[in-house]
C-alpha positions in Angstrom: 10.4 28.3 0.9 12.5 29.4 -2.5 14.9 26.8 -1.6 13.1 24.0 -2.8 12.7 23.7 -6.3 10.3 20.7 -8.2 12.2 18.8 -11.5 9.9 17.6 -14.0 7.5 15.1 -12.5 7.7 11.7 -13.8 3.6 11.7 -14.4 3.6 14.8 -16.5 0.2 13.5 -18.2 -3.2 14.5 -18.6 -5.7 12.0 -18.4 -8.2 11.3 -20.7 -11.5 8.3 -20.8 -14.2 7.8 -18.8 -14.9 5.5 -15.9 -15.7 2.2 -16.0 -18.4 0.6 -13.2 -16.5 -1.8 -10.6 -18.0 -5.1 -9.2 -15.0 -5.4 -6.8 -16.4 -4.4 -3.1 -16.3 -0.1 -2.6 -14.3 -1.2 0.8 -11.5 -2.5 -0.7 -8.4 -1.0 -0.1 -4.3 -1.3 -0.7 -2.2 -3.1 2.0 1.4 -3.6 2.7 3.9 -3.8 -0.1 6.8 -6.1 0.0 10.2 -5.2 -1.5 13.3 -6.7 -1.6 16.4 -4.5 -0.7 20.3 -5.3 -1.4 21.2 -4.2 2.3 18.0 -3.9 5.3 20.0 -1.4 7.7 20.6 0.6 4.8 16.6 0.5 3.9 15.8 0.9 7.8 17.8 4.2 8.2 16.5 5.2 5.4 12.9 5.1 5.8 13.5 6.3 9.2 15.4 9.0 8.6 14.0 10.4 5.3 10.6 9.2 4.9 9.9 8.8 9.0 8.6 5.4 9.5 9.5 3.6 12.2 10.0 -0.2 12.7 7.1 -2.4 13.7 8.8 -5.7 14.0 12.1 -7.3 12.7 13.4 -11.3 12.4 15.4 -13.1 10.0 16.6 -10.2 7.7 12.8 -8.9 6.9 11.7 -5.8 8.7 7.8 -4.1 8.9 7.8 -0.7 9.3 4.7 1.7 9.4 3.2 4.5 11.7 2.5 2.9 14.7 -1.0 0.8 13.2 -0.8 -1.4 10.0 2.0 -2.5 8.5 2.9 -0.2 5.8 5.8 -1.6 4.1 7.5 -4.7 4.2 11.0 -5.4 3.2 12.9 -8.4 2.7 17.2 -8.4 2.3 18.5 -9.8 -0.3 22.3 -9.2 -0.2 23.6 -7.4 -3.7 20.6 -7.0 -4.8 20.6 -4.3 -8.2 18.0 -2.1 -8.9 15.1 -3.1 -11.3 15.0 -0.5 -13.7 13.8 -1.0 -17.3 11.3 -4.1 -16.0 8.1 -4.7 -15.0 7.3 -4.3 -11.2 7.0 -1.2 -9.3 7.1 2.2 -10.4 6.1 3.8 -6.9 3.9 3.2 -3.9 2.3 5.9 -2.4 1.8 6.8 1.3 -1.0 8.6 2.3 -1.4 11.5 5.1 -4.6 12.1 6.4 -4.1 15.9 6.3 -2.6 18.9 4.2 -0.8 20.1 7.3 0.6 16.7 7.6 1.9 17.0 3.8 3.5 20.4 4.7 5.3 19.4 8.0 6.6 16.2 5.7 8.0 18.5 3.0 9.7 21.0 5.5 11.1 17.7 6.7 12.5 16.6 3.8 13.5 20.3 3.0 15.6 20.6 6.0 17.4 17.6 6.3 18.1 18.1 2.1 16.4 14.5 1.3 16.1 14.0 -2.4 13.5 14.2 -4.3 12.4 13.3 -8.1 9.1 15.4 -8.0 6.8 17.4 -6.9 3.0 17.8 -8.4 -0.5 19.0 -8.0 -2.8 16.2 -9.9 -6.2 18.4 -9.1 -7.6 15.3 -7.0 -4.5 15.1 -4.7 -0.8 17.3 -4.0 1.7 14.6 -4.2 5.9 14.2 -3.8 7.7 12.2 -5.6 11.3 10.3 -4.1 13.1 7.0 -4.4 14.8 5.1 -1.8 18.2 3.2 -1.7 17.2 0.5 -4.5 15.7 2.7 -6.7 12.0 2.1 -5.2 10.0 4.8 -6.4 8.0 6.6 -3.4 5.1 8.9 -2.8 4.2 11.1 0.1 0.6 12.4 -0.8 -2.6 13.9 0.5 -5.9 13.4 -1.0 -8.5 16.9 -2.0 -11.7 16.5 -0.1 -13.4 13.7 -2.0 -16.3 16.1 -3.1 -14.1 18.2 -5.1 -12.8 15.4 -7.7 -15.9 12.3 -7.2 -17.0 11.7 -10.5 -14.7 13.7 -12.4 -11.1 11.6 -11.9 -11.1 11.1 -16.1 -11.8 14.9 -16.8 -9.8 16.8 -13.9 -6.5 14.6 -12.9 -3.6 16.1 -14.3 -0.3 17.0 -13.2 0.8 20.6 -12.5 3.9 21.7 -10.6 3.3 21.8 -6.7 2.8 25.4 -5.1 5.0 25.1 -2.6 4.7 28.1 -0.8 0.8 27.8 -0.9 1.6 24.1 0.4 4.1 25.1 3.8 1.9 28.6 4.0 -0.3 25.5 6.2 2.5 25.7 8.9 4.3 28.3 10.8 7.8 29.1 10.6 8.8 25.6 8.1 12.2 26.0 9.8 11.5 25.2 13.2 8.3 23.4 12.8 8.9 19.7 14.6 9.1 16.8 12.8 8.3 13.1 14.8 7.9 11.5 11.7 5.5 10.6 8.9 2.1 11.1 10.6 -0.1 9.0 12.6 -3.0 7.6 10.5 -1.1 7.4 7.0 -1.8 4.7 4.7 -1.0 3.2 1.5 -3.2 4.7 -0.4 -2.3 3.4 -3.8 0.3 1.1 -5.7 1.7 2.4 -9.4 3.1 -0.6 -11.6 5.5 -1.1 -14.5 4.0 -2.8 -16.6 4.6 -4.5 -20.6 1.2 -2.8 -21.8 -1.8 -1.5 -21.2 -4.7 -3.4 -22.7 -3.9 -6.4 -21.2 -3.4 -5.0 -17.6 -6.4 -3.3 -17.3 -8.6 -6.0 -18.5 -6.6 -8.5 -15.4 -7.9 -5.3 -13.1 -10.8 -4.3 -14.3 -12.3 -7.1 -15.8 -10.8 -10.5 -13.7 -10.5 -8.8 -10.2 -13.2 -5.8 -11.1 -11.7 -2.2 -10.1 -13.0 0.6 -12.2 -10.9 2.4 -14.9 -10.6 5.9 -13.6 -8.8 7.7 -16.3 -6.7 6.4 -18.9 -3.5 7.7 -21.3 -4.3 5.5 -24.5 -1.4 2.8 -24.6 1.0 4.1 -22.1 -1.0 4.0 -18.3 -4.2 3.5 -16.9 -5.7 4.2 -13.3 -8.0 2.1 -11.9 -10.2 2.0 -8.2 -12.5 0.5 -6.1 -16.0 3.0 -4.5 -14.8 5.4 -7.1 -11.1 6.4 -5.2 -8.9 8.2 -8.1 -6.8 4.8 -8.1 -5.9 2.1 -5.6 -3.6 1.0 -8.8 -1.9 2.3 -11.4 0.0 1.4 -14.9 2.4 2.5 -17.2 4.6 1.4 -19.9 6.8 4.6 -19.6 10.1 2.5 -18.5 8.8 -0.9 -19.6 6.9 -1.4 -22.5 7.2 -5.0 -23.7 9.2 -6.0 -20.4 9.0 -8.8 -18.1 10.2 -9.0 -14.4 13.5 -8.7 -13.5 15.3 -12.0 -13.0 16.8 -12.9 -9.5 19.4 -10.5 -8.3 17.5 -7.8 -8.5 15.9 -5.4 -5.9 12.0 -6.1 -6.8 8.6 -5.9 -6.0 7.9 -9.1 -4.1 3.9 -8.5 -3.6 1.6 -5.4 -3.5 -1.2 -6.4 -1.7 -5.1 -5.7 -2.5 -7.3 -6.0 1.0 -10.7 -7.1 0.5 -14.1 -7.4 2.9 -14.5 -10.6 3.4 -12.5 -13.8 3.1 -15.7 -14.7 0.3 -14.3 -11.4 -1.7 -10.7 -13.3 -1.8 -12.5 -16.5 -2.6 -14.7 -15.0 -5.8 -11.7 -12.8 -7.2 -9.4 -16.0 -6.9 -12.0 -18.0 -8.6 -12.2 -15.1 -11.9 -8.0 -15.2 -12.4 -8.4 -19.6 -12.2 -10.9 -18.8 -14.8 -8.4 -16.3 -16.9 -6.2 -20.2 -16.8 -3.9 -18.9 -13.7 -3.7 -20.8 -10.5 -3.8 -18.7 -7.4 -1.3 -19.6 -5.3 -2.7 -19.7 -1.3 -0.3 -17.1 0.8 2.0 -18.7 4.1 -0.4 -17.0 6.7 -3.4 -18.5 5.1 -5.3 -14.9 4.7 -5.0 -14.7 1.2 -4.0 -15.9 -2.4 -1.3 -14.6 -4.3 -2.2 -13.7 -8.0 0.1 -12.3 -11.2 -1.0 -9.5 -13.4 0.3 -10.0 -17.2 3.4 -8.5 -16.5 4.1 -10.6 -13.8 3.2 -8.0 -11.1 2.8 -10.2 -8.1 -0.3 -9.2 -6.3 -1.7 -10.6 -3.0 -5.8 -10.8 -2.0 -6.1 -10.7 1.5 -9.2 -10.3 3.9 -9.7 -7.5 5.9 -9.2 -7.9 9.9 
């Protein structure tokens, strides 16, 4: 598969640090994220064609699309909408597959049907690809190494290599013909990377108000941080906005990334430590949750599980 070449990945770090212990519950996990986009059709056929999720539900310009179970993405139009670039807000969210295979049927997708990428990498704990959709979203398709190989070791092994592509459709058959009926059944969001002004001040919102674990860190510039020792449910970086703030209306932005927890008590303790930090948590429409902002501005929602 020499046709398919990888340009420099936009992660090309090593980390460094050690972990941190995490008093947010090891269940936790990332939900939906919310986006707004300058034209919906344009975002549906997009993410239908390219990335292959389909369409869960759709009213009122705002479309949910996903795999057939949870909502994975959410997107809201916003008519002439520009892309956010040089603020805080997203720098990528990242769907998981639950398989290699499933990683390797994806990219003979993508190779066949010439999608675009920005990247492709091999960060020891995971294999990852890198794209970005209409508005300039960043995206990543990604598969996870057997948890036994990286557990423990996220601050001394995740890096970022170039992807060995052959090695990675080697997992199929014949990557020209293999079928493709979209982004496989099972995927999730695994994690959420934000833009972010700087560093210190982030991970001390994550770590120390909402109580993730700081995985590995790059001095000033990112920081990755989990719940039940994952690599990262969220990530940080200052790479494209280092003393930014959110991007003011007209833009194509990051409208909430949302952090699933236990229990509806989880939501009510973690609410309860950002009122402390002097911020007023803001109760969500459907009543599941609380909407909180990270120091950059990064809206973030904490929802209970079920």
């Amino acid at each position: 598969m020499h046709d398919v070449t990888a340009p420099r990945d936009p992660e090309e770090v090593t980390a460094g640090g050690a972990p941190a212990v995490a008093a947010i519950p090891a269940a936790t996990r990332v939900g939906p994220v919310h986006l707004s986009v300058a034209d919906v059709d344009r975002s549906i056929a997009y993410y239908e064609q390219a990335i292959g999720l389909r369409v869960h539900a759709r009213e009122d310009g705002r479309v949910a699309l996903g795999t057939g179970g949870n909502d994975l993405l959410v997107l809201r139009e916003e008519p002439g909408a520009r892309p956010a670039t040089g603020y805080s807000g997203l720098y990528h969210f990242a769907l998981l597959v639950p398989d290699r295979a499933d990683l390797a049927r994806w990219l003979a997708h993508a190779a066949r049907e010439q999608v675009p990428l920005v990247g492709m990498s091999d960060h020891f704990v995971s294999e990852a690809i890198y794209l970005s959709d209409p508005d300039e979203h960043g995206i990543e398709v990604y598969w996870d190494r057997p948890r036994h190989v990286w557990e423990g070791q996220v601050a001394e092994r995740m890096t970022t290599l170039p992807l060995d592509v052959n090695d990675l459709v080697g997992e199929l058959g014949d990557w020209r013909n293999e079928p493709f009926g979209g982004l496989a059944a099972g995927t999730v969001m695994g994690h959420v990377h934000l833009r972010v002004a700087e560093i210190p001040a982030t991970a001390a919102f994550y770590c120390d108000a909402l109580g993730l674990a700081l995985m590995a860190a790059f001095g000033a510039q990112a920081a990755f941080m989990s719940a039940g020792g994952y690599h990262h449910h969220v990530g940080a970086n200052t790479w494209e906005s280092r003393g930014a703030g959110p991007a003011p209306a007209g833009h194509a932005t990051l409208e909430r990334a949302t952090v699933v927890l236990p229990t509806a008590g989880d939501v009510d303790r973690l609410a309860h430590e950002v009122a402390i930090l002097g911020q007023e948590p803001h109760p969500l429409d459907d009543g599941r949750g609380v909407l909180v902002r990270d120091p950059s501005g990064n809206p973030v929602a904490l929802i209970a599980a079920g």
